[in-house]
N, C-alpha and C positions, 0 to 999 in steps of 0.2 A: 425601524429599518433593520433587514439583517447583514449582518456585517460579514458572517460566518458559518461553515455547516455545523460548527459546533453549537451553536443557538437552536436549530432546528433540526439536529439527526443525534437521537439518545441509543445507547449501546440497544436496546431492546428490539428496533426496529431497522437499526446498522444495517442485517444483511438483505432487508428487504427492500431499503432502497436502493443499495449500492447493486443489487440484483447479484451481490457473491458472497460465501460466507468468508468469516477471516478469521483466523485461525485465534485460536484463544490467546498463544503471546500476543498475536498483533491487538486482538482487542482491547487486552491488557495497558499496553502500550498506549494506546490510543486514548486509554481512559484515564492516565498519567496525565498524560499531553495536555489534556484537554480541561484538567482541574485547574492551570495555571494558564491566564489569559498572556502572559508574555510567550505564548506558545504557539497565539492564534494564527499569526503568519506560516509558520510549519504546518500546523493542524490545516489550512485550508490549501494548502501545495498537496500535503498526504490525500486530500479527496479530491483536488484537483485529478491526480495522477490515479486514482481509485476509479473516478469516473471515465478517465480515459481509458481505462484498462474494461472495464465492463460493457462501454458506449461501444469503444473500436478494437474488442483484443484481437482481430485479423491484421488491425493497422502495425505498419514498420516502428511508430513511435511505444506503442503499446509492448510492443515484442523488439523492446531496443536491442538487447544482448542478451544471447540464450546461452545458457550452465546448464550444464546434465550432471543430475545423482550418480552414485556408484551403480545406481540399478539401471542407466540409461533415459531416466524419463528427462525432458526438459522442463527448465525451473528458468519462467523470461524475466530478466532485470528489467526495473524502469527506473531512471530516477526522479527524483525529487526535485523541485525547481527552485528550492530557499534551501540554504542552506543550515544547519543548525549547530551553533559551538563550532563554528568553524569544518563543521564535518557533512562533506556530504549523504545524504540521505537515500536510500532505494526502498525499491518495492520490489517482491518475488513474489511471483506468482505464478499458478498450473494449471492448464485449460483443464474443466473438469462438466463434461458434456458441453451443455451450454451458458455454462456460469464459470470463473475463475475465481479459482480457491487464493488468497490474499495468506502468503504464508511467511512473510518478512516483513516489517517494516524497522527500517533501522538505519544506522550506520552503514557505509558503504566498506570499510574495512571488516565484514562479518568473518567468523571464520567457520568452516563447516568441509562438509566433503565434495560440494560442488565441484567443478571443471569447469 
């Protein structure tokens, strides 16, 4: 039985399920997460919230809260639905034709140049 996408989604083929690429931190990240099974609840919120964002990024949920770089582009928050160490979790990410570039996964207190 699978319990998890970490069972069956290996960094090699990540972006070709999730149909977005993610940015090397996040994979980074991801491959942390995913070496310790006390992680598996966050690890499958993170693809939960990966697949919403690839399945419906026109939907409101997908494009919760939009931040703009110094250069004007938009960068849409999702968050995370487990929280982890007490800290809530997000996802950023930027339409990129027809795929979304996965360019945060973290903590919700990041700090950066957003707006």
């Amino acid at each position: 039985m699978i319990t998890s996408h970490q069972e069956v989604v290996t960094p090699q083929v990540r972006a070709g399920i999730s149909g977005s690429p993610i940015s090397p931190e996040a994979e980074r990240l991801l491959d942390e997460l995913e070496k310790d099974h006390s992680n598996d609840r966050l690890v499958d919120a993170i693809w939960d919230a990966i697949d919403l964002i690839t399945e419906h990024p026109e939907s409101a949920p997908a494009r919760r809260r939009a931040l703009r770089t110094p250069e004007g582009h938009s960068v849409w928050l999702v968050p995370v639905a487990v929280r982890h160490n007490d800290d809530l979790w997000v996802i950023l990410w930027q339409p990129r034709g027809d795929e979304a570039l996965i360019v945060y996964i973290g903590p919700e207190d990041f700090r950066s140049d957003f707006r």
